[in-house]
TORZANU-234525 format. One record per residue (C-alpha): residue number from 1; residue in one letter; x negated, y negated, z negated. Coordinates in pm, 1 decimal. Each point is the difference from the previous one (the first is absolute). Example, Ala and Ser with C-alpha at 12.3 -4.5 7.8 and 13.67 -1.06 7.14 Angstrom:
(1,a,(-1230.0,450.0,-780.0))
(2,s,(-137.0,-344.0,66.0))
//
This chain:
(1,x,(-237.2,-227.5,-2844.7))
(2,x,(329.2,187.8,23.0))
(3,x,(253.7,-63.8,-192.7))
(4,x,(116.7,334.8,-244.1))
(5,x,(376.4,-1.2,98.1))
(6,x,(-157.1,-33.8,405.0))
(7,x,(104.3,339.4,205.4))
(8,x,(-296.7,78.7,216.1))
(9,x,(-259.5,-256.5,105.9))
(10,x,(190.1,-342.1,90.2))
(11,x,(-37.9,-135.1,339.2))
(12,x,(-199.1,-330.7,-134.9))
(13,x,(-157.8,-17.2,-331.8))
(14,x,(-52.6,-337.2,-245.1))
(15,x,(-334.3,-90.5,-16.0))
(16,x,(76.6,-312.8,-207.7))
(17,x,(135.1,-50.0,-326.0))
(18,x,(30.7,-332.8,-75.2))
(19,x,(-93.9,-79.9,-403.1))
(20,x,(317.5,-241.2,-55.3))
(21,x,(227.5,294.9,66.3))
(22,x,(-298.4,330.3,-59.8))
(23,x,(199.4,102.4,-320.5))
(24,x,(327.6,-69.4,99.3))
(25,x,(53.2,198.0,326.1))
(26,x,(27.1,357.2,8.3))
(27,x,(-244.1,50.8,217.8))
(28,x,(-250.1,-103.2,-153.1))
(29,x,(129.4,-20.3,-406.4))
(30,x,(-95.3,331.2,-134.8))
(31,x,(-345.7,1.1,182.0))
(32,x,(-39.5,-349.5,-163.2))
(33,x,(79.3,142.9,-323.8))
(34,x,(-245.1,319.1,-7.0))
(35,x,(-194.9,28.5,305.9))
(36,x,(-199.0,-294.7,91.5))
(37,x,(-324.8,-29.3,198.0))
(38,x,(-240.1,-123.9,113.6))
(39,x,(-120.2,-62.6,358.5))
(40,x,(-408.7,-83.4,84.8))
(41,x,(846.0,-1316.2,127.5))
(42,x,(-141.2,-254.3,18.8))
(43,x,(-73.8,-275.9,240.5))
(44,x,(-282.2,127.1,192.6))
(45,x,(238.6,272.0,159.5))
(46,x,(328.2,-222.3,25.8))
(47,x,(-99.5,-20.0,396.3))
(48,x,(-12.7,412.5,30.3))
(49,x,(308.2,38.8,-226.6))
(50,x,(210.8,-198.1,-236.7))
(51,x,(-24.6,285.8,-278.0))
(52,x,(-348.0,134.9,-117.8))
(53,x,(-61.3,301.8,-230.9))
(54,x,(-56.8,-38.1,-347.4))
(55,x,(-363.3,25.9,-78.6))
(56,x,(-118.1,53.9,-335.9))
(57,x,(-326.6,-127.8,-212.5))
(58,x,(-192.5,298.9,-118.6))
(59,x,(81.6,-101.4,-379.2))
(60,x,(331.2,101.8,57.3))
(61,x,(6.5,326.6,170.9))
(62,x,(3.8,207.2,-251.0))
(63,x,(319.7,-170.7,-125.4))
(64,x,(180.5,20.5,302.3))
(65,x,(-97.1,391.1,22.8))
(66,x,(125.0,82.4,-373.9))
(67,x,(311.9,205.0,36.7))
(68,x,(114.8,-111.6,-363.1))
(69,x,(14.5,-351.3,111.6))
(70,x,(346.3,-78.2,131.5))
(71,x,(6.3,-234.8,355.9))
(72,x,(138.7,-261.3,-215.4))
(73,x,(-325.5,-66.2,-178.2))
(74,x,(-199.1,-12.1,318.7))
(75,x,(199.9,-225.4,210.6))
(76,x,(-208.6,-290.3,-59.1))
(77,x,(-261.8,169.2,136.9))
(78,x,(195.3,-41.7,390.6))
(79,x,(-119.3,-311.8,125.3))
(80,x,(-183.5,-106.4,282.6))
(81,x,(-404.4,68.0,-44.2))
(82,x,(-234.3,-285.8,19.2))
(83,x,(-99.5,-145.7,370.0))
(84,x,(-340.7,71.4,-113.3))
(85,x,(87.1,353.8,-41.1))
(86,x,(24.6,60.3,389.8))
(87,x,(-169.4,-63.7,358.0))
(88,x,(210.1,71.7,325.4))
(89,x,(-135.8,79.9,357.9))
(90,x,(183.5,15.0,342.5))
(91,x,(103.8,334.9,110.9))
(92,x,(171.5,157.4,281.9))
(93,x,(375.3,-128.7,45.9))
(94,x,(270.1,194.5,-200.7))
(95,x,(334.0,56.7,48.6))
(96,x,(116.0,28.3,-363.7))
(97,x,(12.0,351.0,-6.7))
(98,x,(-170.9,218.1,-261.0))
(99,x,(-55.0,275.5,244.9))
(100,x,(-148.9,-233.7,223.7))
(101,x,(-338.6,-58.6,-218.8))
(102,x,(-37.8,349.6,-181.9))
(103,x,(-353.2,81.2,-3.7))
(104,x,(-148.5,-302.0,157.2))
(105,x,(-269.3,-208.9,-82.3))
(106,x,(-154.3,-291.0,49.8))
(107,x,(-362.3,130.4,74.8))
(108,x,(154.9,270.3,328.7))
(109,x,(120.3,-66.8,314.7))
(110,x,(348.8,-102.2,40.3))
(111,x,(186.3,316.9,121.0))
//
């Protein structure tokens, strides 16, 4: 995600929005407003991170996709997903880098 007013590509890009503040910063405020989506918190993850991506129920994606609706009237839809949602596995030590995992997965050899 870069920003509109950004000159070039930015050194480091936000990967996280964080839903108290998603339609408040201007980073992230007008994609909020007219160009969410989706992609595929809660305590099983707390140990890998202390903020978890908002996962929605099927029933609601349709809402979150509608353009007309404004981010106001889907902001009760950010909240952690169940525990049941979920399963974690043990992978290869990260260093908190986004670059650092690109392309791998779980089922290959650790590069």
């Amino acid at each position: 995600m870069i920003p509109f007013w950004t000159k070039g590509k930015p050194g480091k890009q936000p990967i996280n929005a964080m839903s108290e503040t998603v339609a408040s910063k201007p980073m992230f405020r007008d994609p909020f407003k007219r160009r969410r989506c989706l992609v595929g918190p809660n305590d099983l993850l707390r140990p890998i991170h202390d903020r978890m991506p908002v996962i929605l129920d099927p029933a609601h994606y349709d809402r979150w996709l509608d353009r007309d609706v404004p981010g106001a009237a889907v902001a009760d839809l950010l909240r952690p997903a169940p525990n049941d949602w979920l399963e974690t596995w043990p992978t290869r030590d990260m260093d908190n880098d986004p670059e650092t995992n690109r392309g791998y997965r779980p089922d290959t050899p650790n590069p």
